[in-house]
FINUKOL-574632 format. One record per atom (N, C-alpha, C, O, CB): x negated, y, z. Coordinates in steps of 0.05 Angstrom, whole numbers, padded with zeros to 5 digits, always signed. Glycine has a CB too. Layout:
# residues N
XYZ
...
END
This chain:
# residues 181
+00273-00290-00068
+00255-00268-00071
+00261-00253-00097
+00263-00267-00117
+00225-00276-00069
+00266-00221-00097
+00263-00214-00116
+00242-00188-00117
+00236-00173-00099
+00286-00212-00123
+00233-00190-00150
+00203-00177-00150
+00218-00155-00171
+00233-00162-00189
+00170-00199-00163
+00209-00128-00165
+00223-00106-00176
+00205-00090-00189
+00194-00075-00173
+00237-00090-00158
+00193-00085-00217
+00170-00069-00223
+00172-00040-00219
+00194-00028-00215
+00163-00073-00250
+00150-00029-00220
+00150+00001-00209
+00141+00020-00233
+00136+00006-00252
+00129+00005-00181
+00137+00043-00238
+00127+00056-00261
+00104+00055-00265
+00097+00064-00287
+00132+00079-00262
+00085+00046-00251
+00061+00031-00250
+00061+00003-00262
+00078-00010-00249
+00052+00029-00223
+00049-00015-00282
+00041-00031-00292
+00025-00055-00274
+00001-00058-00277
+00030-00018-00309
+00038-00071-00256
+00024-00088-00243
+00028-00080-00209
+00022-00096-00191
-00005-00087-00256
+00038-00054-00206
+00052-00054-00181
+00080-00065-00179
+00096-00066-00197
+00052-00029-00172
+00082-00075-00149
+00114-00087-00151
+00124-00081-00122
+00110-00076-00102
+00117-00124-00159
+00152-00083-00122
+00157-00077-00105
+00180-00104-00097
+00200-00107-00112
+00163-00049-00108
+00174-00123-00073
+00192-00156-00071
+00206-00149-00045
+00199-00138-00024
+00169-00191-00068
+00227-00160-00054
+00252-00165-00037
+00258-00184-00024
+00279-00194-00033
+00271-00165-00048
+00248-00198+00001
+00260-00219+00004
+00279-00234+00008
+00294-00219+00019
+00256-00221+00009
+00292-00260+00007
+00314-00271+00009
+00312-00268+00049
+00294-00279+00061
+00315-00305-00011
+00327-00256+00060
+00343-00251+00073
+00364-00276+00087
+00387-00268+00087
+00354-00232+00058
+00363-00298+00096
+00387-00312+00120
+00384-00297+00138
+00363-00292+00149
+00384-00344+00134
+00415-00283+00143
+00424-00273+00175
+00458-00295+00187
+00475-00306+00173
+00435-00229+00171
+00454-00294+00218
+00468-00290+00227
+00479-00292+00254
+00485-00268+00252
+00472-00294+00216
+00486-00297+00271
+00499-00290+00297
+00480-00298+00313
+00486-00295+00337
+00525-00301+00304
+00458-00308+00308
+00425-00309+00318
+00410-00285+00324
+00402-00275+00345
+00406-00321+00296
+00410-00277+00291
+00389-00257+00281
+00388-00261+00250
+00408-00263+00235
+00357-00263+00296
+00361-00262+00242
+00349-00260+00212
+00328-00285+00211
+00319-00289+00234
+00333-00228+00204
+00317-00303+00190
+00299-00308+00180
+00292-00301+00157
+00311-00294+00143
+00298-00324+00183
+00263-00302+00144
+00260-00286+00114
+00232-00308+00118
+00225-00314+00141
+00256-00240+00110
+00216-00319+00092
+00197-00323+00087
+00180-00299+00083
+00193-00288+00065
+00199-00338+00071
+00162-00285+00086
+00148-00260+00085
+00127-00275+00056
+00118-00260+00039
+00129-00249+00123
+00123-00294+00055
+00100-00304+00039
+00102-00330+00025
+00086-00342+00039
+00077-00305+00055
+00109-00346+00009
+00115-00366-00005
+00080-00359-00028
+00075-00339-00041
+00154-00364-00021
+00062-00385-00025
+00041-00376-00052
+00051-00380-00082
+00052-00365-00102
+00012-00393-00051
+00058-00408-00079
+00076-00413-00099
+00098-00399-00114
+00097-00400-00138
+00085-00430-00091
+00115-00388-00104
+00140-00365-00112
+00128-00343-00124
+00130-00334-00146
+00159-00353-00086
+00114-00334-00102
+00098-00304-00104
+00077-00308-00131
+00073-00286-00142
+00077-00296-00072
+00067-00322-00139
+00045-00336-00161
+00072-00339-00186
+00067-00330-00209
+00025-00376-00146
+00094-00348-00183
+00107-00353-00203
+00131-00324-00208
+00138-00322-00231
+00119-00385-00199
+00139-00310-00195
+00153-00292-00198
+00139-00268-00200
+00153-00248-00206
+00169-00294-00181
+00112-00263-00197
+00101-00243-00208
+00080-00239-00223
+00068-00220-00233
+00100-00232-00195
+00080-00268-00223
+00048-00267-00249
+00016-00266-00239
-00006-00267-00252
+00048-00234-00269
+00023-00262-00206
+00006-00257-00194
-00012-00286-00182
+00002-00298-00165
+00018-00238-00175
-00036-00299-00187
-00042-00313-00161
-00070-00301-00139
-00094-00298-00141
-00049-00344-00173
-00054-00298-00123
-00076-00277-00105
-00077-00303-00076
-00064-00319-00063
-00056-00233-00094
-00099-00293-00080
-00118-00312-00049
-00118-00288-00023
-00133-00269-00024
-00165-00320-00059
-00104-00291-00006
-00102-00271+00017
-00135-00285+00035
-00144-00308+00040
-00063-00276+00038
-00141-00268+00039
-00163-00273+00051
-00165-00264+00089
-00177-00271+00109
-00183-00259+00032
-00143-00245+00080
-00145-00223+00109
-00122-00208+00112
-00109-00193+00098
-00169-00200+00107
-00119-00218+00143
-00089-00199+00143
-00095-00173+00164
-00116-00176+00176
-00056-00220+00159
-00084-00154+00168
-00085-00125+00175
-00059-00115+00185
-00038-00114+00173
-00093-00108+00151
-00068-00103+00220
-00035-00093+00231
-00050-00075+00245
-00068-00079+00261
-00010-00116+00252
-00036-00048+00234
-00031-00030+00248
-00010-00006+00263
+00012-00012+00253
-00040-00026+00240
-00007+00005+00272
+00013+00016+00290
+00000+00048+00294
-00022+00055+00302
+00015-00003+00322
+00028+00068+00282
+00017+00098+00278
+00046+00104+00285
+00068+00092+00284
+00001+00112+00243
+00035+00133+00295
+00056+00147+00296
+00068+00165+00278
+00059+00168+00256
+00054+00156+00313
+00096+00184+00287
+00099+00202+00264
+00080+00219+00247
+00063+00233+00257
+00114+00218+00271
+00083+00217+00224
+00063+00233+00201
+00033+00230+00210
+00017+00249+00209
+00069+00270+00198
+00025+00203+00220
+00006+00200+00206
+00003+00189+00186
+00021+00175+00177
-00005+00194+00215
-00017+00191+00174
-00025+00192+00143
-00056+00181+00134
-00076+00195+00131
-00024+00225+00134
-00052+00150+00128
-00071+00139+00125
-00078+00134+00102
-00061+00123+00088
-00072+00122+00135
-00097+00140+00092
-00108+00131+00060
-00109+00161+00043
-00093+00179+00049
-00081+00105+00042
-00124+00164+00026
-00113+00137+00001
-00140+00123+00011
-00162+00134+00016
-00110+00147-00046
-00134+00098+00014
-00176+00080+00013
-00168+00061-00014
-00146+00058-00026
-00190+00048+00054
-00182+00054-00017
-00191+00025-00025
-00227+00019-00028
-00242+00035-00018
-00174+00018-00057
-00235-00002-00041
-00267-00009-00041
-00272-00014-00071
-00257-00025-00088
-00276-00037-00022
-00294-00002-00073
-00310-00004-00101
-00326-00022-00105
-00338-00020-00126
-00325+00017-00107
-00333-00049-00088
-00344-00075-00091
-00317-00093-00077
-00300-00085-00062
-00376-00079-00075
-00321-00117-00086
-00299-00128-00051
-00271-00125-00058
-00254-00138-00046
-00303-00104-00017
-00264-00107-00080
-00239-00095-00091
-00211-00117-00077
-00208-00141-00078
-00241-00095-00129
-00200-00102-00070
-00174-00112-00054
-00143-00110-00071
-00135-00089-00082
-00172-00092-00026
-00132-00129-00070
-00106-00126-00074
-00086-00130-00050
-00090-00152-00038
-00101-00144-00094
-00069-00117-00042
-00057-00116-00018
-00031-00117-00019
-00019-00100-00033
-00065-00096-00004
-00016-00137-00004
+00015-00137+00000
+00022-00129+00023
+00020-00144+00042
+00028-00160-00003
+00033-00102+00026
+00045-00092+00053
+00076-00093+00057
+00093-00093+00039
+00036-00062+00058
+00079-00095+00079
+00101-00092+00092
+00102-00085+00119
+00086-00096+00134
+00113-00112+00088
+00123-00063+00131
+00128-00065+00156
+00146-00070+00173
+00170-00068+00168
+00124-00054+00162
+00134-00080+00203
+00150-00095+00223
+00171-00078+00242
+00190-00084+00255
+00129-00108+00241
+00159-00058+00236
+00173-00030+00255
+00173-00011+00249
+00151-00001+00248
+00165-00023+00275
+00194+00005+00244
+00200+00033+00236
+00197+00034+00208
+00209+00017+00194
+00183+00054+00249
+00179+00056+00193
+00186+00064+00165
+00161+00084+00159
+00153+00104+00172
+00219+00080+00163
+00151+00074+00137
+00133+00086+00116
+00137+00098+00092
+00152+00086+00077
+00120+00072+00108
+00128+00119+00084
+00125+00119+00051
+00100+00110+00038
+00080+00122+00047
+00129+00148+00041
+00094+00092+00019
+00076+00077+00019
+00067+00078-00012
+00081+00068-00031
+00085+00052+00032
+00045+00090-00015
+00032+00104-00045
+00005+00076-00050
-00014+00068-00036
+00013+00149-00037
+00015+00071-00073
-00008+00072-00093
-00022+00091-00117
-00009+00107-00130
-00004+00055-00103
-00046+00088-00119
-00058+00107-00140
-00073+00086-00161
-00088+00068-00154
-00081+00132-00126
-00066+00093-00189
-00084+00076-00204
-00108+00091-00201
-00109+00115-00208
-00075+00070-00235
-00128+00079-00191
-00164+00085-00202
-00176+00081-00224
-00198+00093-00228
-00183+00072-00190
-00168+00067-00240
-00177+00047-00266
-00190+00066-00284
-00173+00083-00287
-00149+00031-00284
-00206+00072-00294
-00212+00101-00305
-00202+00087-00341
-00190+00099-00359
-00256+00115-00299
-00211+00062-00340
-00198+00051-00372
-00161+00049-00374
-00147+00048-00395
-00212+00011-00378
-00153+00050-00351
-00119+00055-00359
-00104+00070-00363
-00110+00088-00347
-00106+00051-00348
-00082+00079-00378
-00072+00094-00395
-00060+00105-00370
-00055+00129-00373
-00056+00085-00419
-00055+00095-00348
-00029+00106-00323
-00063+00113-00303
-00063+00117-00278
+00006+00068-00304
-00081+00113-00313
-00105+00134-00292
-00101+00159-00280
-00101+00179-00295
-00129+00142-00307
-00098+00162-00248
-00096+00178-00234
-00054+00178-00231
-00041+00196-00220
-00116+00204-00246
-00046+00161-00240
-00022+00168-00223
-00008+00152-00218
-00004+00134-00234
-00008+00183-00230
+00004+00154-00196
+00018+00143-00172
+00047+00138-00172
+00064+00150-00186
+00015+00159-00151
+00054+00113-00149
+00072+00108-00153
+00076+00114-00120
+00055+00118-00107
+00076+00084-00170
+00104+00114-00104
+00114+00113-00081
+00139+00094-00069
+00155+00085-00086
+00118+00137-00078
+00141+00089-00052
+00170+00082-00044
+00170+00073-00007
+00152+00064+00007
+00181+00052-00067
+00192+00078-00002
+00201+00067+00027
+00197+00042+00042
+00211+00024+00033
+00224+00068+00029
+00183+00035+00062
+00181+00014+00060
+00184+00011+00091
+00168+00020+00107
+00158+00005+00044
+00211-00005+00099
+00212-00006+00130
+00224-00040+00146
+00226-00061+00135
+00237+00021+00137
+00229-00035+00168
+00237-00062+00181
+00254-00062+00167
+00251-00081+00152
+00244-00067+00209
+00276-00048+00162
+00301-00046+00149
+00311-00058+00129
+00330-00073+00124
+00304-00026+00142
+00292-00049+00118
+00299-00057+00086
+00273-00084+00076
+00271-00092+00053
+00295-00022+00062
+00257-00092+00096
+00237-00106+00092
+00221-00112+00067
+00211-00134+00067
+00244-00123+00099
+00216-00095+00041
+00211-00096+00030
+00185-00104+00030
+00172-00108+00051
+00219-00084+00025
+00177-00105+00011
+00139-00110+00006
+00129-00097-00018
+00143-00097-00038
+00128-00145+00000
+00106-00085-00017
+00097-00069-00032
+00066-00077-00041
+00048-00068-00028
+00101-00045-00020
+00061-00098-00065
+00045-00107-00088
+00025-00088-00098
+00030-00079-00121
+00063-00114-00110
+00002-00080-00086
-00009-00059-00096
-00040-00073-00101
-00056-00074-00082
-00005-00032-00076
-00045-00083-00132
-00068-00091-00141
-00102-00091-00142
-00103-00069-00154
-00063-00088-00154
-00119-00095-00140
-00142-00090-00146
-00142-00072-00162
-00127-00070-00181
-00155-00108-00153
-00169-00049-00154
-00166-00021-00176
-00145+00000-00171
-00143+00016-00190
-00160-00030-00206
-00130+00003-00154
-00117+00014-00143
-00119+00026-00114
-00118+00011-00095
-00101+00003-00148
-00123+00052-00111
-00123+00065-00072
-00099+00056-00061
-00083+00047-00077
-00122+00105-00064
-00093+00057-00036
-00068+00050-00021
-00061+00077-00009
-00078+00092-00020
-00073+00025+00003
-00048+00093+00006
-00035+00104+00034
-00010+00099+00038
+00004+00086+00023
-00036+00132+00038
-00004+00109+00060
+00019+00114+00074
+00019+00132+00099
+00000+00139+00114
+00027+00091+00081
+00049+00140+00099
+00051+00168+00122
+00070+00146+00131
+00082+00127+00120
+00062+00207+00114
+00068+00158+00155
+00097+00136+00178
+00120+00163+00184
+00118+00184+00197
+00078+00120+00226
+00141+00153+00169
+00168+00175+00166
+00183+00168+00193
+00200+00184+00199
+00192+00168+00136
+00177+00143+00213
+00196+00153+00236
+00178+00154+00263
+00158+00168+00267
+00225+00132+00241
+00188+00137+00278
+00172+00146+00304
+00154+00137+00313
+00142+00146+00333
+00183+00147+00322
+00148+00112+00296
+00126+00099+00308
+00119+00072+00281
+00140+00059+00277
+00137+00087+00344
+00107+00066+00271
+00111+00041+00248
+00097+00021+00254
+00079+00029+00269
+00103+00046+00218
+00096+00002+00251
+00071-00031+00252
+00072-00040+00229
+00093-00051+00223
+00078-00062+00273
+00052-00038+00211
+00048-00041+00190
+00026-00068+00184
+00003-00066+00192
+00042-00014+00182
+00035-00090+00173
+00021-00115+00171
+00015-00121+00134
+00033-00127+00119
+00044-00139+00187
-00009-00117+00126
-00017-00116+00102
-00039-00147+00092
-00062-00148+00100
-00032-00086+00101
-00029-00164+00078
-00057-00180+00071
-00067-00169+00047
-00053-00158+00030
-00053-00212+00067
-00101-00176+00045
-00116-00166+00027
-00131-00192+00013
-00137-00212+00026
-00134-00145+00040
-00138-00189-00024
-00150-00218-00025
-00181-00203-00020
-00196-00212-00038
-00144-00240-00058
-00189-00192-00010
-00221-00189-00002
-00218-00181+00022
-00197-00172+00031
-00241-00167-00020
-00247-00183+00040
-00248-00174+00067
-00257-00150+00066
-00269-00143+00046
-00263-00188+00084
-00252-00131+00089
-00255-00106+00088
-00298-00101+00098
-00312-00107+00117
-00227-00093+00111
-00302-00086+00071
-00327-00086+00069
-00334-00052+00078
-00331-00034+00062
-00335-00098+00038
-00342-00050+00098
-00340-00021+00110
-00366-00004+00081
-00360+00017+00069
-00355-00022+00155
-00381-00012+00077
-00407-00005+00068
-00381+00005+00041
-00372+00027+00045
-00438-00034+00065
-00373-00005+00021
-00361-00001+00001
-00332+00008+00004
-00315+00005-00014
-00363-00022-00013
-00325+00018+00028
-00291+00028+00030
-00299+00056+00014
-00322+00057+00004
-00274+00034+00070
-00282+00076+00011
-00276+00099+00002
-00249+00112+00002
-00229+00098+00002
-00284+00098-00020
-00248+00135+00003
-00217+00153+00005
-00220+00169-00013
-00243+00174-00021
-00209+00170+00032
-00196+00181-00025
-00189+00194-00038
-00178+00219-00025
-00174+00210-00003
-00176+00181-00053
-00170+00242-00023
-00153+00261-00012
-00131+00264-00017
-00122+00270-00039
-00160+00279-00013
-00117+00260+00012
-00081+00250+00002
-00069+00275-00003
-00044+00277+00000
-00058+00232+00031
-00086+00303-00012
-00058+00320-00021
-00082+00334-00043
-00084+00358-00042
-00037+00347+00009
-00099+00320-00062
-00110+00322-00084
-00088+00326-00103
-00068+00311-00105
-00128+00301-00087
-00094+00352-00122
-00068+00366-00135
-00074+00354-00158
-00054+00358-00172
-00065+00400-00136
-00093+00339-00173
-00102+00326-00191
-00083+00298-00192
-00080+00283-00211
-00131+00323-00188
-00071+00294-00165
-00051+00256-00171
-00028+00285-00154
-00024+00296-00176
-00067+00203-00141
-00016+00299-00139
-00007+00312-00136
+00021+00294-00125
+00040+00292-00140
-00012+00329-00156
+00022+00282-00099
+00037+00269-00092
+00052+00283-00068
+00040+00290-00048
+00025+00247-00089
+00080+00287-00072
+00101+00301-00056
+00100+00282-00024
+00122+00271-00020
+00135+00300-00075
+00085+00277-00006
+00084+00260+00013
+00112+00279+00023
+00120+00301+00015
+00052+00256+00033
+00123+00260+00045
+00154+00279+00055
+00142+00282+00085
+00147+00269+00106
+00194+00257+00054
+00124+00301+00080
+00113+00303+00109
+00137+00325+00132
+00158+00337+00128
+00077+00320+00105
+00119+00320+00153
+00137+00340+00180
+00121+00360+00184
+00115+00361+00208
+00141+00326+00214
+00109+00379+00170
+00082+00393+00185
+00059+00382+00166
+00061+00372+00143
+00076+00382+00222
+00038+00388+00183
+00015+00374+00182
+00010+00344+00183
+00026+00334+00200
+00004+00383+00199
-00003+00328+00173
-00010+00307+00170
-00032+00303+00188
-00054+00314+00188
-00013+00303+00145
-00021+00274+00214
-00052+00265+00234
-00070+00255+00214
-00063+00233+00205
-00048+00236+00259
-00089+00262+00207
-00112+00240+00183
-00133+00232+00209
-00137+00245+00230
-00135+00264+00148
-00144+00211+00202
-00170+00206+00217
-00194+00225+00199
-00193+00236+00177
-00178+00168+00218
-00220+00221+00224
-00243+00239+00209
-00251+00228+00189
-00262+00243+00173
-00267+00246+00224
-00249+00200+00182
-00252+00188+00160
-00239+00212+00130
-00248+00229+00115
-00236+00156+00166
-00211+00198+00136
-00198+00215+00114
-00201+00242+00109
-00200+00249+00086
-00173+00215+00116
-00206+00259+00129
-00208+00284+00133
-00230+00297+00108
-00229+00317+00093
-00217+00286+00163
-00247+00278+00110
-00276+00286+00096
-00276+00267+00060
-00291+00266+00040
-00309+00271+00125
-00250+00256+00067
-00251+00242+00027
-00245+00254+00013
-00229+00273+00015
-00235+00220+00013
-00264+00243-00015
-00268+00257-00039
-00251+00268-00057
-00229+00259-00053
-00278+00245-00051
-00251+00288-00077
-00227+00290-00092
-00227+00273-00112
-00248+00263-00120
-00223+00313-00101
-00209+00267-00120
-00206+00248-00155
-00230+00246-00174
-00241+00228-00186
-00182+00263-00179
-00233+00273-00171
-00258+00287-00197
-00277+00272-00191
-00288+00255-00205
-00271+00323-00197
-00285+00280-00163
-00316+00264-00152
-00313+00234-00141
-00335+00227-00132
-00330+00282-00122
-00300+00220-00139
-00298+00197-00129
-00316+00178-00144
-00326+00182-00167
-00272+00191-00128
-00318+00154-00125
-00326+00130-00144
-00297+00121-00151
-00276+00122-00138
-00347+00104-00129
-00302+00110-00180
-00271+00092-00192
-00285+00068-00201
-00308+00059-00200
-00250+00108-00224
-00266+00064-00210
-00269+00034-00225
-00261+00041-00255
-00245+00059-00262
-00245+00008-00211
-00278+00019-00273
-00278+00022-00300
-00253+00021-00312
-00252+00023-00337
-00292+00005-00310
END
């Protein structure tokens, strides 16, 4: 496994070790031990999360203001661009974001901490996106941010318009949000 830091402070972006051959592929997706020692991280997955979108839709930014989640995504199919936002209102990197690609392909995983929103847009035709979280998803305390808020001002590589659910449709801007300290 290798763990790659991002311009964000505590986001990461892991590589896994990869066996291929005249089979297919195997990869460990999750070692606690490795993952606890190669990134400094020990996170308790509590809950895992799979979903399946099509082109340019565009989920997030969420995360929760009790319950606070740290989340390792990766996907099984096709291809994402996959944003974090620091929320932290005490951190020096408050309100800005990091991005990167994240597909079957290249199987990456994307380390995105407590105190931090999540999204992603699905860049090909269809994605399955499998995320664990160390808190359960507490509907009462979720929240969104608005994914084209000019205040974090994030270049999504959209096609058009972005599918949002009515959820997202109606989240807050940066200014007004709840954050974290």
């Amino acid at each position: 496994m290798k763990v790659m830091p991002s311009a964000l402070p505590g986001v990461l972006l892991i590589e896994p070790r990869v066996m291929t051959d005249e089979r297919g592929f195997f990869y460990e997706s999750f070692h606690a031990q490795r993952f606890a020692q190669l990134t400094g991280v020990t996170a308790c997955f509590v809950q895992d999360n799979f979903s399946r979108s099509s082109c340019n839709v565009l989920r997030g930014l969420h995360y929760q203001v009790q319950h606070v989640q740290g989340k390792l995504v990766q996907v099984m199919a096709g291809e994402i661009f996959d944003v974090a936002v620091d929320l932290r209102q005490s951190s020096p990197n408050f309100g800005r974001w990091v991005g990167c690609t994240l597909s079957a392909a290249n199987r990456q995983q994307h380390w995105i901490p407590p105190g931090f929103a999540h999204g992603f847009l699905v860049t090909s035709a269809s994605a399955d996106v499998l995320y664990k979280t160390t808190a359960y998803y507490a509907p009462e305390y979720e929240r969104s941010i608005r994914w084209d808020d000019a205040a974090i001002s994030i270049p999504w590589p959209l096609q058009g318009q972005p599918t949002l659910s009515a959820k997202d449709t109606r989240a807050e801007l940066l200014k007004n949000a709840d954050l974290f300290l």
